[in-house]
C-alpha positions as CSV (number, residue, x, y, z in Angstrom):
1,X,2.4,-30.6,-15.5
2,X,-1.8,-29.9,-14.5
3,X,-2.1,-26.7,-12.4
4,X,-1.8,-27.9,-8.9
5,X,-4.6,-27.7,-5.9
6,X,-4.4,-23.9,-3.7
7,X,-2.3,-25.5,-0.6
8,X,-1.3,-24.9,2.6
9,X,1.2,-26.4,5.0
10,X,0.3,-27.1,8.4
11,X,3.4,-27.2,10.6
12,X,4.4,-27.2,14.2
13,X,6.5,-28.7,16.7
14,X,6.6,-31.7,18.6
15,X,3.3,-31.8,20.9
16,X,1.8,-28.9,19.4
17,X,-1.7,-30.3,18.5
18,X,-0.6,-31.2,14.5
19,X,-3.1,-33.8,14.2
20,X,-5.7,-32.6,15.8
21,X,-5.7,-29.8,13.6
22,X,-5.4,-31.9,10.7
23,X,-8.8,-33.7,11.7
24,X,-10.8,-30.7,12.5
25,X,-9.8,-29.9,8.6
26,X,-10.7,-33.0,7.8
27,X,-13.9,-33.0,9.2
28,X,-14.2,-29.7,7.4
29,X,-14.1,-31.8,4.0
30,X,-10.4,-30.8,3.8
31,X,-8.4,-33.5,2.3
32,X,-5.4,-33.9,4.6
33,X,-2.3,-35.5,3.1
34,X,0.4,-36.0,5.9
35,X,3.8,-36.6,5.0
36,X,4.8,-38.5,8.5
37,X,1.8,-40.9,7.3
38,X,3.9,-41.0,3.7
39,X,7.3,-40.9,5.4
40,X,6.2,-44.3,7.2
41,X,4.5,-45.8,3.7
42,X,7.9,-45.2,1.4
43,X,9.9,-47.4,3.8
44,X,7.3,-50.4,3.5
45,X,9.0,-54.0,2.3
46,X,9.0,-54.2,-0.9
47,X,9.7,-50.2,-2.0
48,X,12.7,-48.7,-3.1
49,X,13.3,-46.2,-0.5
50,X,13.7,-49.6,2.1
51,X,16.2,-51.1,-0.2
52,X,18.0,-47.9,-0.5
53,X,18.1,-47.6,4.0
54,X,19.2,-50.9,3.9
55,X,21.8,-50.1,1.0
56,X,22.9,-47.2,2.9
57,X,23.0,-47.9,6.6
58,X,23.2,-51.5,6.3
59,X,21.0,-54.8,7.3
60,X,20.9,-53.9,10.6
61,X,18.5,-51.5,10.4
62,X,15.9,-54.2,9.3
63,X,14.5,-56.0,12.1
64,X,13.6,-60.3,11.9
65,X,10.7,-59.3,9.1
66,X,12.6,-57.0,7.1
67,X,10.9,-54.3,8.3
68,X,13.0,-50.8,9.2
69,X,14.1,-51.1,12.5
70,X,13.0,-47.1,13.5
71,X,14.1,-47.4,16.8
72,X,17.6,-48.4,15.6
73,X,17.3,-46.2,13.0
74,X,16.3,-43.2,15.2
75,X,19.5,-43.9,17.4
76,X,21.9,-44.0,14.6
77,X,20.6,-40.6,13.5
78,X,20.2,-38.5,16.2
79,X,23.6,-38.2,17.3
80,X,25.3,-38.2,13.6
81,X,24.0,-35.4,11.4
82,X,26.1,-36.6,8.4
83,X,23.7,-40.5,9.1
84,X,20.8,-38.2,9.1
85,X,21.4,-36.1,6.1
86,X,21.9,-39.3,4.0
87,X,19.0,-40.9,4.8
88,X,16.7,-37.4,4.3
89,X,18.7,-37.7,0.9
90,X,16.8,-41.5,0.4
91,X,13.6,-40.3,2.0
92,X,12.6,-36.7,0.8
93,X,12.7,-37.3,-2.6
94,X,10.5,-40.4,-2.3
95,X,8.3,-38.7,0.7
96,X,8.3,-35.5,-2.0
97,X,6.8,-37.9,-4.7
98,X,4.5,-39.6,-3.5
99,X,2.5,-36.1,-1.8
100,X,2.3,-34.7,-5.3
101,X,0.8,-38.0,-6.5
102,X,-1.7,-38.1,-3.5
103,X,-2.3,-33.7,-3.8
104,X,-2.8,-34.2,-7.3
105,X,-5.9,-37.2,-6.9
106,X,-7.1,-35.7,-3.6
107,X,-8.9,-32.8,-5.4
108,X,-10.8,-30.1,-3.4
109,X,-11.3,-26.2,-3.3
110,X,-7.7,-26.6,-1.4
111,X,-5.8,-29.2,0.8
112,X,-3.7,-29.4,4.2
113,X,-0.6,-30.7,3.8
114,X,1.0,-31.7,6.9
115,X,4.5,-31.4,7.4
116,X,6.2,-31.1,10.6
117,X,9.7,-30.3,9.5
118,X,8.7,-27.7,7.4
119,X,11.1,-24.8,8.9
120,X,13.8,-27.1,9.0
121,X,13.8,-27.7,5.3
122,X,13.4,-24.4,4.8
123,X,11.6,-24.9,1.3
124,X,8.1,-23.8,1.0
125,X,8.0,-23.6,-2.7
126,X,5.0,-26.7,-3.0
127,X,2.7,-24.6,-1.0
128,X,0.4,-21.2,-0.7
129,X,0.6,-21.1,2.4
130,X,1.7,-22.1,6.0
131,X,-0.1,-22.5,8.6
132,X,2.0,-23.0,11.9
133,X,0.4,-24.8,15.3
134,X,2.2,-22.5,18.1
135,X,2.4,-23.4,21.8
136,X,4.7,-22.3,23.9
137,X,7.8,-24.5,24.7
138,X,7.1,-25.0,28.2
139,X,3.7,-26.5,27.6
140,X,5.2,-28.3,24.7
141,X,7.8,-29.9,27.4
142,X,4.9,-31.2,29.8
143,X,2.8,-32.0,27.0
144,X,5.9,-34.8,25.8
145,X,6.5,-35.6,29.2
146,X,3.1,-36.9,29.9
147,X,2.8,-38.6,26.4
148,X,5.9,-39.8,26.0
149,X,6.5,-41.0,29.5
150,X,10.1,-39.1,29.2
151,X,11.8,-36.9,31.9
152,X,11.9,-33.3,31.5
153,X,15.6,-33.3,29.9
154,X,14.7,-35.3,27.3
155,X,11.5,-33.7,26.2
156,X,13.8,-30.5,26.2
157,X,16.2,-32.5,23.8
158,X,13.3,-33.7,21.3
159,X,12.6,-29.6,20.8
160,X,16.3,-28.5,20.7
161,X,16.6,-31.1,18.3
162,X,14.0,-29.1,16.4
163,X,13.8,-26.0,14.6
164,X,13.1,-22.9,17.5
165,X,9.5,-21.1,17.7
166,X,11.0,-18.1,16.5
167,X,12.6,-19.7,13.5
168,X,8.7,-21.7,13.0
169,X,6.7,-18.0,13.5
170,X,9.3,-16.4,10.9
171,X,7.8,-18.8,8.4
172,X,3.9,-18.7,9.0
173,X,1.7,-17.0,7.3
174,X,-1.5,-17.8,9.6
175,X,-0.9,-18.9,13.9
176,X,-2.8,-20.6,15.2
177,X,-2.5,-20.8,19.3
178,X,-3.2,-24.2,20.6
179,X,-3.5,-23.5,24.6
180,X,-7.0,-24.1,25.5
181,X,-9.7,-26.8,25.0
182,X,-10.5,-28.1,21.5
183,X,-13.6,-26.2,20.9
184,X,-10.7,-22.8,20.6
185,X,-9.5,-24.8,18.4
186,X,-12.7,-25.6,16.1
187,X,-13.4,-22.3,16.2
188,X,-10.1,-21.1,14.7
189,X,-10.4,-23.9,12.2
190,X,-13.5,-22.6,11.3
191,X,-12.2,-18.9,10.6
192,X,-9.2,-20.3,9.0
193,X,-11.0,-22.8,6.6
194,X,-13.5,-19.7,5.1
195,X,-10.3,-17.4,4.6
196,X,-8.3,-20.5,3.1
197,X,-11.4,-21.3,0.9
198,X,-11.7,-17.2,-0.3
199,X,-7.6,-17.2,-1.0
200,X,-8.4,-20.7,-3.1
201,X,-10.9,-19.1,-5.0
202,X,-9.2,-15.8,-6.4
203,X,-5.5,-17.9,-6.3
C-alpha cells in the first residue's frame, strides 16, 4: 500500500461548528473529505451498501424511488442499539473504503478528515491527529434548538445520544473553542493550519 497523506480528524459534536471549520480549511487549500458527505454517497441506488440496508432491515426502509428512507431509518435505530450496530456493520466498512480511495487521490501537504463520530468509534488508527470542535453543551442545546426547530428535551437527547465532552477532549490532540464570531475561528484555523503543515513536513 503507498504511504498515506499526514491527516487529521476533525471531530465534534452535534452543533459544534464541524463544517464551518472544514470550509475555513478548505479555503486554506485543505482538501476536506467528510465522511457524513460519504456516509450519504454509499447508500445511493444502485450501490451495494443500499442493497445490503435493504437486505438487512427490509424494503421498508426504501421510500417510492428506492431511495433509503433516513427518516425511517433514523427511527428504527435510535431506540434499538442491536438495529444500529448492524447497520454501522453495512455502513463503516463501505464509509471506511471509500475515504481511503478519496485521501489517497486528494493529495496535499496534509488533509481534514471529518468525522463526527470519531470518539464513539473509538478508533483513531487512519489518522495523525485529531482535532476536536468544543463548545459547551448548553450552547450546543440552543444552538439545535434554533436550527432544528426542536424543544429543549430533545436537543438534550440528540447529545446524550452522543459521545460526552469529556469523553471527546480525552481524545483531541488540538481544541479548538467555537464560542465567538467566525473571525475567532479563522484565526485559529490559521494557527492550526501552519502547525499542521510543520507536523506534515517532519511526519
Amino acid at each position: 500500500m503507498s504511504a498515506r497523506p499526514f491527516r487529521v480528524a476533525l471531530t465534534g459534536g452535534i452543533a459544534s461548528g464541524k463544517s464551518t471549520v472544514a470550509e475555513l480549511f478548505a479555503a486554506l487549500g485543505v482538501p476536506v473529505i467528510d465522511t457524513d458527505v460519504i456516509a450519504r454517497e454509499v447508500v445511493e441506488p444502485g450501490r451495494p451498501a443500499l442493497a445490503q440496508v435493504a437486505e438487512a432491515f427490509g424494503a421498508d426502509v426504501l421510500d417510492a424511488d428506492g431511495r433509503l428512507d433516513r427518516k425511517r431509518m433514523r427511527e428504527r435505530i435510535f431506540a434499538d442499539a442491536d438495529a444500529r450496530r448492524r447497520l454501522e456493520a453495512i455502513l463503516h466498512p463501505a464509509i471506511r473504503a471509500e475515504m481511503e480511495r478519496q485521501s489517497q487521490a486528494a493529495g496535499g501537504s496534509y488533509q481534514v478528515l471529518v468525522i463526527p463520530l470519531l470518539a464513539e468509534g473509538g478508533r483513531r488508527d487512519h489518522v495523525d491527529r485529531v482535532l476536536l470542535v468544543d463548545v459547551p453543551e448548553e450552547l450546543q442545546i440552543q444552538r439545535v434548538m434554533s436550527r432544528d426547530g426542536v424543544s429543549h428535551g430533545e436537543a438534550q437527547a440528540s447529545l446524550n445520544a452522543q459521545a460526552t465532552r469529556a469523553q471527546r477532549l480525552a481524545m483531541a490532540d488540538d481544541v479548538l473553542r467555537n464560542t465567538g464570531r467566525v473571525d475567532d475561528l479563522r484565526e485559529q484555523v490559521a494557527r492550526l493550519h501552519q502547525q499542521f503543515l510543520r507536523l506534515a513536513a517532519t511526519a
